[in-house]
PDB file of N, CA, C and O in Angstrom:
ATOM      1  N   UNK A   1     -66.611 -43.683  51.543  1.00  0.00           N
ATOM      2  CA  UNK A   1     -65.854 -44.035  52.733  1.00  0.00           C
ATOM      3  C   UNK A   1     -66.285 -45.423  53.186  1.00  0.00           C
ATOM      4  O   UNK A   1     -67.509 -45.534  53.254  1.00  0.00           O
ATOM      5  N   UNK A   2     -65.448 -46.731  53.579  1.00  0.00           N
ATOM      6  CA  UNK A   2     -65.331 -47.605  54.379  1.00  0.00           C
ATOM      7  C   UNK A   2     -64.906 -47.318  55.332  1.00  0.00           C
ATOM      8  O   UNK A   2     -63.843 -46.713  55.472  1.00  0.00           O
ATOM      9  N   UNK A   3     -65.651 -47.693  56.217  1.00  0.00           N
ATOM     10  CA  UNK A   3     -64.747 -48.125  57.705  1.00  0.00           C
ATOM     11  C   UNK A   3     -65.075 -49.113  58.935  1.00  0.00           C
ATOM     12  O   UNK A   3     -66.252 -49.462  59.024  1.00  0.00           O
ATOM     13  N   UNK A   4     -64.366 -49.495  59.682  1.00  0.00           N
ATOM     14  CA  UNK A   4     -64.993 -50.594  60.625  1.00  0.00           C
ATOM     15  C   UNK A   4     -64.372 -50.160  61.713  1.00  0.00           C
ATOM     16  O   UNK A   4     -63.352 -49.473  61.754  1.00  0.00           O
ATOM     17  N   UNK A   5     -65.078 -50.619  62.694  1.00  0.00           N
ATOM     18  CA  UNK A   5     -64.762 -50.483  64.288  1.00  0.00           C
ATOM     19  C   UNK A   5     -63.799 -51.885  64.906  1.00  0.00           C
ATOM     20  O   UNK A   5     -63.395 -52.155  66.037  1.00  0.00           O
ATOM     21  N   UNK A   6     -63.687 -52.490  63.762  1.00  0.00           N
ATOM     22  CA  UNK A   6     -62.947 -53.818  64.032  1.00  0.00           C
ATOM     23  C   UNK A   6     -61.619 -53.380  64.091  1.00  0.00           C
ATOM     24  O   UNK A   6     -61.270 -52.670  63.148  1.00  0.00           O
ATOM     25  N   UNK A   7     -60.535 -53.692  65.220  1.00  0.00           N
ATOM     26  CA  UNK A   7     -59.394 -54.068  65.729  1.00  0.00           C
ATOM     27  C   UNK A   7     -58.819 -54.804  64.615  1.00  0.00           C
ATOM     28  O   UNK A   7     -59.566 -55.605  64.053  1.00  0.00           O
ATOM     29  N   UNK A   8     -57.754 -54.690  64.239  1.00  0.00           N
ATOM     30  CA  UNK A   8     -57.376 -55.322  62.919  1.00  0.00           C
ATOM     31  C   UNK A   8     -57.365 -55.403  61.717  1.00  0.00           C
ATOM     32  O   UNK A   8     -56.478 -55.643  60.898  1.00  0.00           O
ATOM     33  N   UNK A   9     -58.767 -55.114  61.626  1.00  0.00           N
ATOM     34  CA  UNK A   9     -59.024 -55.295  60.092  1.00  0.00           C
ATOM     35  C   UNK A   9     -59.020 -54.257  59.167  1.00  0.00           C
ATOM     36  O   UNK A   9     -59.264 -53.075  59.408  1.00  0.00           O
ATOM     37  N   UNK A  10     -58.645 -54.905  57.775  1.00  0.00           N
ATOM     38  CA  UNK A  10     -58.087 -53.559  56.785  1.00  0.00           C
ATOM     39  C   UNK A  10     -58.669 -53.921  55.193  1.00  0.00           C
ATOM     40  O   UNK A  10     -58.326 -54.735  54.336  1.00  0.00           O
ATOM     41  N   UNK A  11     -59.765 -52.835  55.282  1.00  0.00           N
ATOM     42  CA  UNK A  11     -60.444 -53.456  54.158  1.00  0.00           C
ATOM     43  C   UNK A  11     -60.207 -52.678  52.878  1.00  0.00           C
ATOM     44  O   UNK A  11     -60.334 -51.462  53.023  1.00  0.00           O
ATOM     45  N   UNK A  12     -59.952 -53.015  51.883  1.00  0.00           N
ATOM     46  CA  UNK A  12     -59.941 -51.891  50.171  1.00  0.00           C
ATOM     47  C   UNK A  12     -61.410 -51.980  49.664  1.00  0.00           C
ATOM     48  O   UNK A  12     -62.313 -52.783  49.898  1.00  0.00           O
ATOM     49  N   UNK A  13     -61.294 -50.443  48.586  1.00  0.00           N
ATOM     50  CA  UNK A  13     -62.534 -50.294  48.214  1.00  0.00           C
ATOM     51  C   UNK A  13     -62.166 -49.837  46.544  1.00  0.00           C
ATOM     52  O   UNK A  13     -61.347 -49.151  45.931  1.00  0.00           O
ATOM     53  N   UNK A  14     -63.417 -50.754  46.270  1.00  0.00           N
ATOM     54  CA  UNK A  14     -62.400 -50.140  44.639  1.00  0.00           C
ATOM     55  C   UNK A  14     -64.227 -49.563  44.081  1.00  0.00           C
ATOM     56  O   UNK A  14     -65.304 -49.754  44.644  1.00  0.00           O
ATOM     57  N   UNK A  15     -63.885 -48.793  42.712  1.00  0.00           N
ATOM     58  CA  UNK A  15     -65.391 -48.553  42.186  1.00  0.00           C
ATOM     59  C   UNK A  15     -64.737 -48.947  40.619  1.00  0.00           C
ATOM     60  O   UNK A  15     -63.562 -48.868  40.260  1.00  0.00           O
ATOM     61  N   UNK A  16     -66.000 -49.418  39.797  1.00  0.00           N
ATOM     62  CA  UNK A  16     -65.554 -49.206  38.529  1.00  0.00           C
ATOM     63  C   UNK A  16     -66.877 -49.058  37.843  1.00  0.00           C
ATOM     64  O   UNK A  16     -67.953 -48.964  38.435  1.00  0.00           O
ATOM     65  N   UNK A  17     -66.675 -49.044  36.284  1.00  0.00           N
ATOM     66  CA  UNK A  17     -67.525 -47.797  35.370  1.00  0.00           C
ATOM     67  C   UNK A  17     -67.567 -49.002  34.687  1.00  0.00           C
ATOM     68  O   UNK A  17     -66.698 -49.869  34.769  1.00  0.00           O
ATOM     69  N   UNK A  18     -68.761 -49.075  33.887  1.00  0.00           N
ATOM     70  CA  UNK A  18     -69.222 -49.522  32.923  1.00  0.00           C
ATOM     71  C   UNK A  18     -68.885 -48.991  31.166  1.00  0.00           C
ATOM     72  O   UNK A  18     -69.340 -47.940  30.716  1.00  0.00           O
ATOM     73  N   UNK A  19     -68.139 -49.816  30.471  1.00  0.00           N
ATOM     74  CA  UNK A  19     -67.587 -48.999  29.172  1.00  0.00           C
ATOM     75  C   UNK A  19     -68.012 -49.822  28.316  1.00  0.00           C
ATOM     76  O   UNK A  19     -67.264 -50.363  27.501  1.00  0.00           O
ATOM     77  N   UNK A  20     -69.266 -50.026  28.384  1.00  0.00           N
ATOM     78  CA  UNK A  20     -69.980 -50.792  27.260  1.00  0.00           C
ATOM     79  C   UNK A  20     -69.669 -52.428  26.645  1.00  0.00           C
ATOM     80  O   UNK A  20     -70.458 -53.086  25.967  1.00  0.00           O
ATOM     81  N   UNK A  21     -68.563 -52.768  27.009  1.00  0.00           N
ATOM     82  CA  UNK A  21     -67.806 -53.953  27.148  1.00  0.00           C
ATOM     83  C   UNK A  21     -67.534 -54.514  28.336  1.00  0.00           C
ATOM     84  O   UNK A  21     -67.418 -55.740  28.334  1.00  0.00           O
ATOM     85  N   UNK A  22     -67.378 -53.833  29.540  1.00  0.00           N
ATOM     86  CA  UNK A  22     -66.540 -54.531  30.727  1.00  0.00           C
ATOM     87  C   UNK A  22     -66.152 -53.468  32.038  1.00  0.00           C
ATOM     88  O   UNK A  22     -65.560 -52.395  31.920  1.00  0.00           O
ATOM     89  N   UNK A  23     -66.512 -53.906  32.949  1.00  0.00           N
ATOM     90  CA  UNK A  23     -66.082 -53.226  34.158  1.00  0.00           C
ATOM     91  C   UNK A  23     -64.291 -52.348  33.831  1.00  0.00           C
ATOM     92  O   UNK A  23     -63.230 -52.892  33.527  1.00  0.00           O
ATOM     93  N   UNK A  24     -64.560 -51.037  34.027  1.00  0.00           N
ATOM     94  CA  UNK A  24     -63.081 -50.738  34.652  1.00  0.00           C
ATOM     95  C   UNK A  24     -63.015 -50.233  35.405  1.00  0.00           C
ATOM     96  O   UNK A  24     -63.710 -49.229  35.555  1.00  0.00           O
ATOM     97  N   UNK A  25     -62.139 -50.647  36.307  1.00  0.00           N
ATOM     98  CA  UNK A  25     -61.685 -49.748  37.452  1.00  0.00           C
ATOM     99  C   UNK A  25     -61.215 -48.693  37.261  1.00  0.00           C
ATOM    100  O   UNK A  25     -60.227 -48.697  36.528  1.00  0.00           O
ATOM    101  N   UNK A  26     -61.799 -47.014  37.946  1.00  0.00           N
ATOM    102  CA  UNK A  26     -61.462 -46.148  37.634  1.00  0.00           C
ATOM    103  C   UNK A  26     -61.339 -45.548  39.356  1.00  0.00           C
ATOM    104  O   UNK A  26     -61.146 -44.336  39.453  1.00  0.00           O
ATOM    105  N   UNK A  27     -61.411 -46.109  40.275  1.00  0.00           N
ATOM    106  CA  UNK A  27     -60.879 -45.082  41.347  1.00  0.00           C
ATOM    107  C   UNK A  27     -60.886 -46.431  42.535  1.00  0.00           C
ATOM    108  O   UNK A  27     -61.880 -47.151  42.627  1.00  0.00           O
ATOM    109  N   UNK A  28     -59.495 -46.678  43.515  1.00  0.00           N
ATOM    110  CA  UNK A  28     -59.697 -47.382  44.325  1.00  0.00           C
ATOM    111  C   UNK A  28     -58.800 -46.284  46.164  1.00  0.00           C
ATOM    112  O   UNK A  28     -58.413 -45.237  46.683  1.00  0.00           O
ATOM    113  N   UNK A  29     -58.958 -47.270  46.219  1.00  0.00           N
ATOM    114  CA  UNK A  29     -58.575 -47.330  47.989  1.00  0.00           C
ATOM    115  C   UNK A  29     -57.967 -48.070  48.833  1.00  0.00           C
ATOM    116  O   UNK A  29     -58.714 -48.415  49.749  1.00  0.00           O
ATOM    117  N   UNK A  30     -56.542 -48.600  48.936  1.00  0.00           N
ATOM    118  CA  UNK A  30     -56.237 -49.954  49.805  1.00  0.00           C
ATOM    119  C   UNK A  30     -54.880 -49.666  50.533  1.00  0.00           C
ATOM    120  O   UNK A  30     -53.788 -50.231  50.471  1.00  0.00           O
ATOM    121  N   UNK A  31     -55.189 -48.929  51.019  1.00  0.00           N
ATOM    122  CA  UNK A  31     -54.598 -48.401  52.759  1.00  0.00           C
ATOM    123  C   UNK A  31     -54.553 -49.337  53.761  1.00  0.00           C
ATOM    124  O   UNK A  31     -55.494 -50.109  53.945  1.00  0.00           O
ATOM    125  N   UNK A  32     -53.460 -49.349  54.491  1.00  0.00           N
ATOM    126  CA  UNK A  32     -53.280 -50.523  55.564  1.00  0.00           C
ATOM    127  C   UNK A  32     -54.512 -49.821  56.917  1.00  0.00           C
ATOM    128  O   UNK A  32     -54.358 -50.677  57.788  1.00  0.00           O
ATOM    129  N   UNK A  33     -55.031 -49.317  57.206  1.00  0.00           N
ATOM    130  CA  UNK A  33     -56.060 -49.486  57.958  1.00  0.00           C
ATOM    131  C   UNK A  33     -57.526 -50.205  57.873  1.00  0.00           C
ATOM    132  O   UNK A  33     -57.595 -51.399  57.581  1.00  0.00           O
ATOM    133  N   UNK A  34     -58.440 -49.599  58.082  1.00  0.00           N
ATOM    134  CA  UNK A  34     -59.685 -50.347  58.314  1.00  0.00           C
ATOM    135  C   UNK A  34     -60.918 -49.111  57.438  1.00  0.00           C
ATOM    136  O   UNK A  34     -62.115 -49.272  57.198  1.00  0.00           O
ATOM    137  N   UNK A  35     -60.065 -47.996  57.160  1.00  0.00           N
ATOM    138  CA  UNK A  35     -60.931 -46.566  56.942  1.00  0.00           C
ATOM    139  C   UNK A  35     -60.117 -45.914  55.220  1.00  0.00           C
ATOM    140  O   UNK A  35     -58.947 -45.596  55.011  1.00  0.00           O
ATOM    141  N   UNK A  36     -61.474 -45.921  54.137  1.00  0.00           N
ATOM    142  CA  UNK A  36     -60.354 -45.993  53.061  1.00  0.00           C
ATOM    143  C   UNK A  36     -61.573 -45.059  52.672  1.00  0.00           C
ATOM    144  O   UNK A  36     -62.708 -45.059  53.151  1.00  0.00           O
ATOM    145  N   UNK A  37     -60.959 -44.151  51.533  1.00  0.00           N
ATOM    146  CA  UNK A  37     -61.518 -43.274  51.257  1.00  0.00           C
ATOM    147  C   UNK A  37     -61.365 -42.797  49.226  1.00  0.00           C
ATOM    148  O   UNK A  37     -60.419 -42.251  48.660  1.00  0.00           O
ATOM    149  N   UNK A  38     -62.367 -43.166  48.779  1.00  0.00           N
ATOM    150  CA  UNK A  38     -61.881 -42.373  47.022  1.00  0.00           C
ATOM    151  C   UNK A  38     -62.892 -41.452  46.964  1.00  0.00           C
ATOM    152  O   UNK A  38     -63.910 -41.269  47.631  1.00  0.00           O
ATOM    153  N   UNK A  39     -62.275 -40.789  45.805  1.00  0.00           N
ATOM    154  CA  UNK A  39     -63.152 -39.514  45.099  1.00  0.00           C
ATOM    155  C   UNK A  39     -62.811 -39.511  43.567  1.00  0.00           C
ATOM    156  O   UNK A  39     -61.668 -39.485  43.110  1.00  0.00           O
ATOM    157  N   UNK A  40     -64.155 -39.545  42.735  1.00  0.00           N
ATOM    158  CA  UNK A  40     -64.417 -39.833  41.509  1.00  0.00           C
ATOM    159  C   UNK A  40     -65.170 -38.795  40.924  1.00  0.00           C
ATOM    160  O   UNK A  40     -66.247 -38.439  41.403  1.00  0.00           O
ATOM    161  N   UNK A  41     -64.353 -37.964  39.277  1.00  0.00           N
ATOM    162  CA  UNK A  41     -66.172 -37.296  39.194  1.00  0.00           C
ATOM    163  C   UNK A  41     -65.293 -37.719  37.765  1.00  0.00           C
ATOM    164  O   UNK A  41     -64.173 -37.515  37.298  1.00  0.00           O
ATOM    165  N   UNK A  42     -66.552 -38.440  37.392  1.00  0.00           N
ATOM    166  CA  UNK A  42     -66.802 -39.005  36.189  1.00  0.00           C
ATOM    167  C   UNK A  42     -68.168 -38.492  35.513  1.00  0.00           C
ATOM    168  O   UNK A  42     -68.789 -37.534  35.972  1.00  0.00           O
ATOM    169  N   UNK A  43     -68.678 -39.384  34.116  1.00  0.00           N
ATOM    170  CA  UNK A  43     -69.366 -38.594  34.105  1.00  0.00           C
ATOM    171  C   UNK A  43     -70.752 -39.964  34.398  1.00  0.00           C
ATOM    172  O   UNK A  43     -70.575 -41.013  35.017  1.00  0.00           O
ATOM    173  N   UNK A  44     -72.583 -39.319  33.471  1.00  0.00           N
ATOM    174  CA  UNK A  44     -73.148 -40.646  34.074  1.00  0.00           C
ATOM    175  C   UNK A  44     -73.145 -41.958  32.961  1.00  0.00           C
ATOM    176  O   UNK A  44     -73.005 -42.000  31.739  1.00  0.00           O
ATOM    177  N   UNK A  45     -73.396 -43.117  34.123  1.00  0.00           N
ATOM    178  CA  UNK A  45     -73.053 -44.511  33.685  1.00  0.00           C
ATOM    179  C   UNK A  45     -73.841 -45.352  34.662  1.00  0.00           C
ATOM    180  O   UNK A  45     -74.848 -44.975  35.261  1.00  0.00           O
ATOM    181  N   UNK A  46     -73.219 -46.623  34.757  1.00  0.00           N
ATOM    182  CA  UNK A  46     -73.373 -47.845  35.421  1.00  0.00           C
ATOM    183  C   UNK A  46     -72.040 -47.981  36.231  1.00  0.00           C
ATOM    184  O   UNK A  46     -71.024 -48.326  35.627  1.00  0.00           O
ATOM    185  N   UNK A  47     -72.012 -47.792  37.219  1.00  0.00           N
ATOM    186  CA  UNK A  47     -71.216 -48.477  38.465  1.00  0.00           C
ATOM    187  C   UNK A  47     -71.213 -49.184  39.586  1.00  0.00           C
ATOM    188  O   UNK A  47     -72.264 -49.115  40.221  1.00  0.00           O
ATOM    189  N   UNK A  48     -70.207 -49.970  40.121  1.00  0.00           N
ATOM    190  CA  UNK A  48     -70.309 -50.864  41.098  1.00  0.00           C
ATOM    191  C   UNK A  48     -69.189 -50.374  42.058  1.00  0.00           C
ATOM    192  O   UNK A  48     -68.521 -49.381  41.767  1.00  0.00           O
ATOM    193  N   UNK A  49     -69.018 -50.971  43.034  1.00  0.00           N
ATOM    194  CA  UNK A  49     -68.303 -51.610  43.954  1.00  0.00           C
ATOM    195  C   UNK A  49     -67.811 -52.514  44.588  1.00  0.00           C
ATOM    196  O   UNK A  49     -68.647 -53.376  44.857  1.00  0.00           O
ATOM    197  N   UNK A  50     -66.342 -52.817  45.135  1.00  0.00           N
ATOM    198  CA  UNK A  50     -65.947 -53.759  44.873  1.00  0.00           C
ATOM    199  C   UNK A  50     -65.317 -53.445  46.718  1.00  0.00           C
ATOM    200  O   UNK A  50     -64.664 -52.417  46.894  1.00  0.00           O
ATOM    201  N   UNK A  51     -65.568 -54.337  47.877  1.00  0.00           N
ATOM    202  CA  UNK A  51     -65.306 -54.062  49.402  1.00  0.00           C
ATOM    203  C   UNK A  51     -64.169 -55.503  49.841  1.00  0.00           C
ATOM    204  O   UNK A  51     -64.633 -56.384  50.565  1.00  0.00           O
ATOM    205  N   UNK A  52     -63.039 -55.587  49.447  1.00  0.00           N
ATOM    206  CA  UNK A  52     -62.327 -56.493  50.159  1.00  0.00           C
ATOM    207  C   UNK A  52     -61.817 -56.074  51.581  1.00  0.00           C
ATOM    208  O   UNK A  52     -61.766 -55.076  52.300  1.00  0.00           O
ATOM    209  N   UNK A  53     -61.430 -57.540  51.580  1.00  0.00           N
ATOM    210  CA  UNK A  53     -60.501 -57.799  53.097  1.00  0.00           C
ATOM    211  C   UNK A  53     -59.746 -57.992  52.643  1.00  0.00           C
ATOM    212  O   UNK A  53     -59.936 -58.832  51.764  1.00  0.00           O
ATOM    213  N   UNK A  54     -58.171 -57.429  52.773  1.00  0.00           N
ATOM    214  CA  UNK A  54     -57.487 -57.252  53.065  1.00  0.00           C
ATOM    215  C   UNK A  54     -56.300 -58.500  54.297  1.00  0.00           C
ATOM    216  O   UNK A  54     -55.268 -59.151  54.134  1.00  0.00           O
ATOM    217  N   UNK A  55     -57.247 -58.246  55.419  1.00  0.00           N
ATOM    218  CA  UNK A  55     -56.859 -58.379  56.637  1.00  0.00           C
ATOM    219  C   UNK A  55     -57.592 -58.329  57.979  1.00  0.00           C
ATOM    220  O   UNK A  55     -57.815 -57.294  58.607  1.00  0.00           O
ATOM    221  N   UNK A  56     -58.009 -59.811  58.419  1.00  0.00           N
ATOM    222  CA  UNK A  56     -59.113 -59.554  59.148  1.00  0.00           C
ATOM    223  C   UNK A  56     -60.792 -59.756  58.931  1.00  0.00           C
ATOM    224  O   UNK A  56     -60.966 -59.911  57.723  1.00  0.00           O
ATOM    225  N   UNK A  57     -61.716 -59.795  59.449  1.00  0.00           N
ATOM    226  CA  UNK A  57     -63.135 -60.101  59.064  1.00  0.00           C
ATOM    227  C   UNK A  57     -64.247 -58.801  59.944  1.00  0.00           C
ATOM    228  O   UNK A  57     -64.073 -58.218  61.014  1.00  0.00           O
ATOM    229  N   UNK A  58     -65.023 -58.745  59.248  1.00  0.00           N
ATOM    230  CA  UNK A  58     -66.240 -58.461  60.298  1.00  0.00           C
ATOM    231  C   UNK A  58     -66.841 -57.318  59.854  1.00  0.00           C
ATOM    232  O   UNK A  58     -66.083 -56.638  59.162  1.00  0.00           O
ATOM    233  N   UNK A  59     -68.332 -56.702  60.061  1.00  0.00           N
ATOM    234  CA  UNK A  59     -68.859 -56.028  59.482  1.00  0.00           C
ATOM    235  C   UNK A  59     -68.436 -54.232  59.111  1.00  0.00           C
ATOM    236  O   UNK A  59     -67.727 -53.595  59.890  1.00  0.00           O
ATOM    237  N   UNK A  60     -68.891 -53.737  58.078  1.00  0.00           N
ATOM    238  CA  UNK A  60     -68.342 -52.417  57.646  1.00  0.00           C
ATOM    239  C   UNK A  60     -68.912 -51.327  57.424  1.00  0.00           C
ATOM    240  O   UNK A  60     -69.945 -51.898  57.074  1.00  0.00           O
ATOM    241  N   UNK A  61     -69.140 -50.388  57.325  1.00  0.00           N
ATOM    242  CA  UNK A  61     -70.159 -49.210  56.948  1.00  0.00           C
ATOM    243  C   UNK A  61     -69.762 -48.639  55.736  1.00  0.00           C
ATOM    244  O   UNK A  61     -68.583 -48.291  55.662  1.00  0.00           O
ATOM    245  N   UNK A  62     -70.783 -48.398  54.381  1.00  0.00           N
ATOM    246  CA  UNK A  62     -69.671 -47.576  53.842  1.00  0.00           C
ATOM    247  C   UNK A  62     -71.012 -46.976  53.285  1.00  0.00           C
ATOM    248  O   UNK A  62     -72.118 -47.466  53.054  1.00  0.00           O
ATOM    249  N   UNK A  63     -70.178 -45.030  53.095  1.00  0.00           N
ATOM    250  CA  UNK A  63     -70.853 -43.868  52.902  1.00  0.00           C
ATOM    251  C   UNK A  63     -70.766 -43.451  51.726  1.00  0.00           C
ATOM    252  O   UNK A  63     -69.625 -43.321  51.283  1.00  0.00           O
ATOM    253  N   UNK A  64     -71.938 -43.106  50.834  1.00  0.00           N
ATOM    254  CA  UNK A  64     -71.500 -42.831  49.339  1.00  0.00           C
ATOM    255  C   UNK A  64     -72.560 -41.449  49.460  1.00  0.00           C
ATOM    256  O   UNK A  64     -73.754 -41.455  49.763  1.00  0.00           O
ATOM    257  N   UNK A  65     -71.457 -39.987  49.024  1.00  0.00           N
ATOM    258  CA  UNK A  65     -71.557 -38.617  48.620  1.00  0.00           C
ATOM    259  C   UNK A  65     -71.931 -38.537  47.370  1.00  0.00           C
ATOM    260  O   UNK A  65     -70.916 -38.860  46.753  1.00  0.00           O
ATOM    261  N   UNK A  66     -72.843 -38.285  46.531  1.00  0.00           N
ATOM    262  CA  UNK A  66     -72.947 -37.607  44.891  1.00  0.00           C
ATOM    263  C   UNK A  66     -73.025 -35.762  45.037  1.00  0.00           C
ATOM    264  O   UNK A  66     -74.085 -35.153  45.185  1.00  0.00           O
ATOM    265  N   UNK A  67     -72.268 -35.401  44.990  1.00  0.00           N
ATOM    266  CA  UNK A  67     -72.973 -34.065  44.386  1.00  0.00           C
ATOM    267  C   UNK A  67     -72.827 -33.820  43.060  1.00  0.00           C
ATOM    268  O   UNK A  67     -73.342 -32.822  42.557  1.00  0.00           O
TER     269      UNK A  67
END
């Protein structure tokens, strides 16, 4: 989960997997609000994250679940 308390702003969230060659994106998020949400069950690897703006500036929280 992303989200901000900022008025305006609308941020995407993307994740991607490591495939031995190159980042892929395998689960994103880019909803016109400020609060974006994915769910991934892959299996284990190397992953990142990827937090744009969209629309707007300013700081963000974001919550990461494994079970």
């Amino acid at each position: 989960v992303c989200s901000s308390d900022l008025v305006g702003t609308d941020f995407d969230l993307e994740l991607y997997k490591w495939n031995g060659s190159g980042w892929v994106q395998v689960a994103k998020s880019d909803g016109p609000t400020n609060q974006e949400a994915v769910s991934y069950s892959g299996s284990a690897g190397y992953y990142t994250w990827r937090v744009s703006s969209a629309g707007g500036s300013g700081a963000y929280t974001m919550t990461l679940t494994v079970q």
